[in-house]
Residue, then its C-alpha position, 0 to 999 in steps of 0.5 A: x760624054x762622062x766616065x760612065x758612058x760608052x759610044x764615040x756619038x753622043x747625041x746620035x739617033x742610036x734608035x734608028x740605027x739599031x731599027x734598021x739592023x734589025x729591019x730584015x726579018x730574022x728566021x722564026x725557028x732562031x733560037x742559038x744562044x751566045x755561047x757563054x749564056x749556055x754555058x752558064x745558064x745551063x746550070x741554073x735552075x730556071x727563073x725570071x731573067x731579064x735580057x739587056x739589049x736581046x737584039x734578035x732575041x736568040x738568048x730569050x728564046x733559048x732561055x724561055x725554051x728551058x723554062x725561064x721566064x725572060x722579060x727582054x728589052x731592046x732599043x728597036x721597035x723592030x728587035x723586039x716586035x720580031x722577037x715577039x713574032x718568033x716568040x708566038x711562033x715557037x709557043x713561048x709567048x707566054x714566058x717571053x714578056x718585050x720591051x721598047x726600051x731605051x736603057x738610056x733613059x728607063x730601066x724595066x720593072x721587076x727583079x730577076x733571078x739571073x740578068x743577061x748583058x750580052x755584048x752590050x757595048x755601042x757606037x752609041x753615048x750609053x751610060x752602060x755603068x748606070x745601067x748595070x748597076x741598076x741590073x744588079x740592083x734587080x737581082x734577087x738575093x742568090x741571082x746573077x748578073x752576066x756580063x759578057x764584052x767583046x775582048x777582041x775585034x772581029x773581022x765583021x766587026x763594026x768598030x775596026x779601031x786598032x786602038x780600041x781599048x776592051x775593058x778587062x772583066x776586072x776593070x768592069x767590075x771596078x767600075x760597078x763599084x758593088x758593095x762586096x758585102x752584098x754581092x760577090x764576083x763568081x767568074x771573072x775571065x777572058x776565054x778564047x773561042x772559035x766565032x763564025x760571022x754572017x757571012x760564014x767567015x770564021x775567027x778566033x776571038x776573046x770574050x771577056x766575062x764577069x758573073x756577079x751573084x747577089x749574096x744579101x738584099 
């Protein structure tokens, strides 16, 4: 595993894990955006935006249900196809476009007026760098790309490490390595918020987020 990956696995069949997280059916009415994406998006006049690793699909949705037009991408087969299900069931098939994809290994097609990495971080080997700087690369000139990490462990978290290192929006922007010419760092910073886990519990945790906008083609 190279300095451009994240995940202590290498190797490990990332597909069937994510599949069996999302083997339970998630409620069709789902639609509650992560906070920061709200908060950020809420601005934005609606365009096409991409979803790297749209999990259950509350982002798209939300995003699709202001008027975007989400192109969301997962590596679970069952992520995306609930999503498409809840999709249906809302109205909003028509601007929410799915994909299997393993961003490993494949990129999706298009440019994107705004790019979602919510929480994309993994056990598992990824190439996580590779795979922005190409989303930024997608952008269209005055587009954003959102990039929003865990900075602090939760109780429900699935990596407890007290050693952990959570890379600070500073040092995730470092290694883009973007040509600031073209583009521009319009918000790097660790807020704190109040979280609720699946099972209700609750906690103070950090987010760590970096906006980029595309400036010049």
């Amino acid at each position: 595993m190279g300095p451009d990956s994240t995940g202590m696995t290498p190797g490990a069949d990332a597909a069937r894990f994510w599949d069996e997280h999302y083997r339970v059916p998630w409620p069709t009415q789902t639609g509650r955006a992560n906070p920061v994406l709200a908060e950020i998006a809420g601005g934005l006049t609606p365009g096409a935006a991409l979803d790297l690793g749209c999990g259950a699909g509350g982002d798209a949705l939300w995003l699709a249900g202001r008027g975007w037009r989400v192109t969301a991408v997962d590596i679970s087969a069952n992520a995306v196809r609930r999503l498409a299900e809840n999709a249906q069931a809302r109205g909003l098939h028509a601007l929410i476009s799915v994909e299997c994809i393993d961003l490993a290994e494949d990129f999706p097609q298009g440019s994107f007026d705004l790019v979602s990495a919510q929480y994309f971080q993994t056990q598992f080997a990824l190439p996580r760098s590779r795979v922005l700087r190409t989303a930024a690369h997608a952008l269209r000139p005055g587009g954003r790309l959102m990039v929003v990490d865990h900075g602090s462990t939760a109780p429900w978290s699935w990596n407890q490490d007290p050693g952990i290192h959570y890379p600070t929006p500073d040092e995730v922007s470092a290694e883009l390595a973007l040509d600031p010419a073209r583009w521009q760092v319009e918000r790097a910073d660790m807020p704190r918020r109040d979280a609720r886990g699946p099972d209700g519990q609750t906690a103070t945790v950090i987010d760590n987020v970096l906006v980029i906008r595309r400036t010049a083609a």
